[in-house]
N, C-alpha and C positions, 0 to 999 in steps of 0.2 A: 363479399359478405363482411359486414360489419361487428365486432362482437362487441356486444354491451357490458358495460362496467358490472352486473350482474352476473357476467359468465365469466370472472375471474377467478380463483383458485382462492381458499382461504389462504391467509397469511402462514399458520403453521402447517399447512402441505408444502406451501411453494418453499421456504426454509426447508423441511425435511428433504424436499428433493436435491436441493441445493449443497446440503451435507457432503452430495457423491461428486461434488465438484470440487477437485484441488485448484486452492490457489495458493501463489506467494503472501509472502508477509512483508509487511514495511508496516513501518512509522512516520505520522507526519506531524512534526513539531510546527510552531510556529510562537512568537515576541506578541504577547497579547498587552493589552494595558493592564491587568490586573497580574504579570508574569506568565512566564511559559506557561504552553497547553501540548499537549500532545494526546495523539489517538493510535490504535494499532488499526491497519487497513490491510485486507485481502482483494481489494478491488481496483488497485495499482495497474495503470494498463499504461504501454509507451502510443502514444497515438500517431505522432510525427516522427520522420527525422529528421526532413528539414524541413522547419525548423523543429531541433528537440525538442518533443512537448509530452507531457505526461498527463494522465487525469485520475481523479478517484473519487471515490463516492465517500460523503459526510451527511450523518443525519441531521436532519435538520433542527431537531431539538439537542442536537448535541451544546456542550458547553463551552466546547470548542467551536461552534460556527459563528458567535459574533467575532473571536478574534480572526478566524479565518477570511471571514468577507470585510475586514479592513486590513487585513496584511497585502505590502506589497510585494513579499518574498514568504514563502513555504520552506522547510524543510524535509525532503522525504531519505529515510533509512531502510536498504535494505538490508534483513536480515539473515543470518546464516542459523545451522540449528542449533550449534551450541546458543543462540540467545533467544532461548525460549522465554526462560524467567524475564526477560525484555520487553516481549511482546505479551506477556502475560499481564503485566504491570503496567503496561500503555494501552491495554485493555480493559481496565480497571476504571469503573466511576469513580470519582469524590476523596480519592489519595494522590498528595502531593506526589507526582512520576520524576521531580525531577529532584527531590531530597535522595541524600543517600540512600544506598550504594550506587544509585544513577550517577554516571561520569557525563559532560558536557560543557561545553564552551560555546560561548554566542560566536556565528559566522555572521554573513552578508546581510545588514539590516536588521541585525540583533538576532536572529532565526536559531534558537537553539540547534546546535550539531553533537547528538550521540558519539560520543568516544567511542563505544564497544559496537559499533554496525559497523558491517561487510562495509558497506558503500554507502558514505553519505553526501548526497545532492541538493541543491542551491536552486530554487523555482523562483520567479517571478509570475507569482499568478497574476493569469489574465483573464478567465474567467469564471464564473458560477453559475450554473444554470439549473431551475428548480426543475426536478423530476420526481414525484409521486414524493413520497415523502421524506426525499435524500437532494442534496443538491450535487453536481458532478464539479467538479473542480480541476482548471488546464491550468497548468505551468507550464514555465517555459526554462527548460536547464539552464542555469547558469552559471554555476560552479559542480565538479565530480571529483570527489578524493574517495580513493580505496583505502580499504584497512587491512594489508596482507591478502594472503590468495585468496581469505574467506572460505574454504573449505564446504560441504553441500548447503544450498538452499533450504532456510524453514520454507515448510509449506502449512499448509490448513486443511484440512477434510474430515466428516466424519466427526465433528465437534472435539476437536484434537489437532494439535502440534506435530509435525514430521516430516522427514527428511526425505530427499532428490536419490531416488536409487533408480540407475538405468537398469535397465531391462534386457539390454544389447538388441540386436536387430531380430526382425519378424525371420519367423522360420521359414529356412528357404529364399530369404527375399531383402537384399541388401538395403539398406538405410536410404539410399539414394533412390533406390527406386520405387519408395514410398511417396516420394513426391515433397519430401520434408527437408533432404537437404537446402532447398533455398532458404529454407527460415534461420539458417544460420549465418547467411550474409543481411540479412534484414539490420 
């Protein structure tokens, strides 16, 4: 069975549902011609490992998509919780993200690299592909420098900023044999 473009969900349902989905945080800078652009993204997913390749979702009116569909190199940041105020502000329309108090220095191909991120990565994007009305964007790693241990993961949920608290294992029922430890050699 077929479902017709008619039997889709309004927009603010499917957002509302989406709410109860934590994701990570990252920033994805990029060397635009009219100067740096960055955006904050929850949609950060590793796709490969060999080869390393990352993707994320950019809307397609954003301000950021002409320079991203002409860069040959991305920058993506991930974030820890202490930089909320970070991802707050590279969340932001129409404010300069990279004037003070923003710290940053151009890496590979001019691609701005956040000082204050856990982890910031070096992509060569390879490609864009339009989906509904976001484009998905694949890189391909090619530079990784750490900032210190980084301490817990920002996350997103629930139209809100917050931090990686384990749980410890299910009752009764050791971590392994949930079927989850292999995700940690992935």
């Amino acid at each position: 069975m077929t479902v017709g473009a008619s039997a889709a969900v309004e927009g603010a349902a499917f957002r509302a549902a989406l709410r109860h989905h934590a994701g990570g945080v990252a920033v994805v800078t990029v060397a635009g011609p009219e100067g740096p652009r960055g955006f904050t993204v929850t949609s950060l997913t590793a796709a490969s490992l060999h080869p390393p390749l990352l993707s994320f979702y950019l809307n397609a009116d954003s301000g950021s998509w002409p320079a991203i569909r002409a860069a040959d190199y991305v920058g993506v940041h991930l974030l820890g919780a202490a930089h909320r105020e970070l991802a707050a502000l590279f969340a932001r329309p129409g404010v300069d993200k990279f004037a003070p108090p923003t710290r940053w220095r151009p890496g590979r191909g001019g691609v701005p690299l956040l000082a204050d991120a856990t982890v910031r990565m070096v992509c060569a994007r390879r490609e864009a592909v339009p989906v509904g009305d976001h484009f998905i964007v694949l890189g391909e790693v090619v530079d990784v420098e750490h900032n210190g241990p980084g301490g817990d993961p920002l996350l997103y949920a629930h139209g809100e900023f917050g931090r990686w608290v384990p749980i410890g294992d299910a009752p009764g029922m050791p971590i392994d044999e949930l079927g989850l430890a292999d995700l940690a050699e992935w």
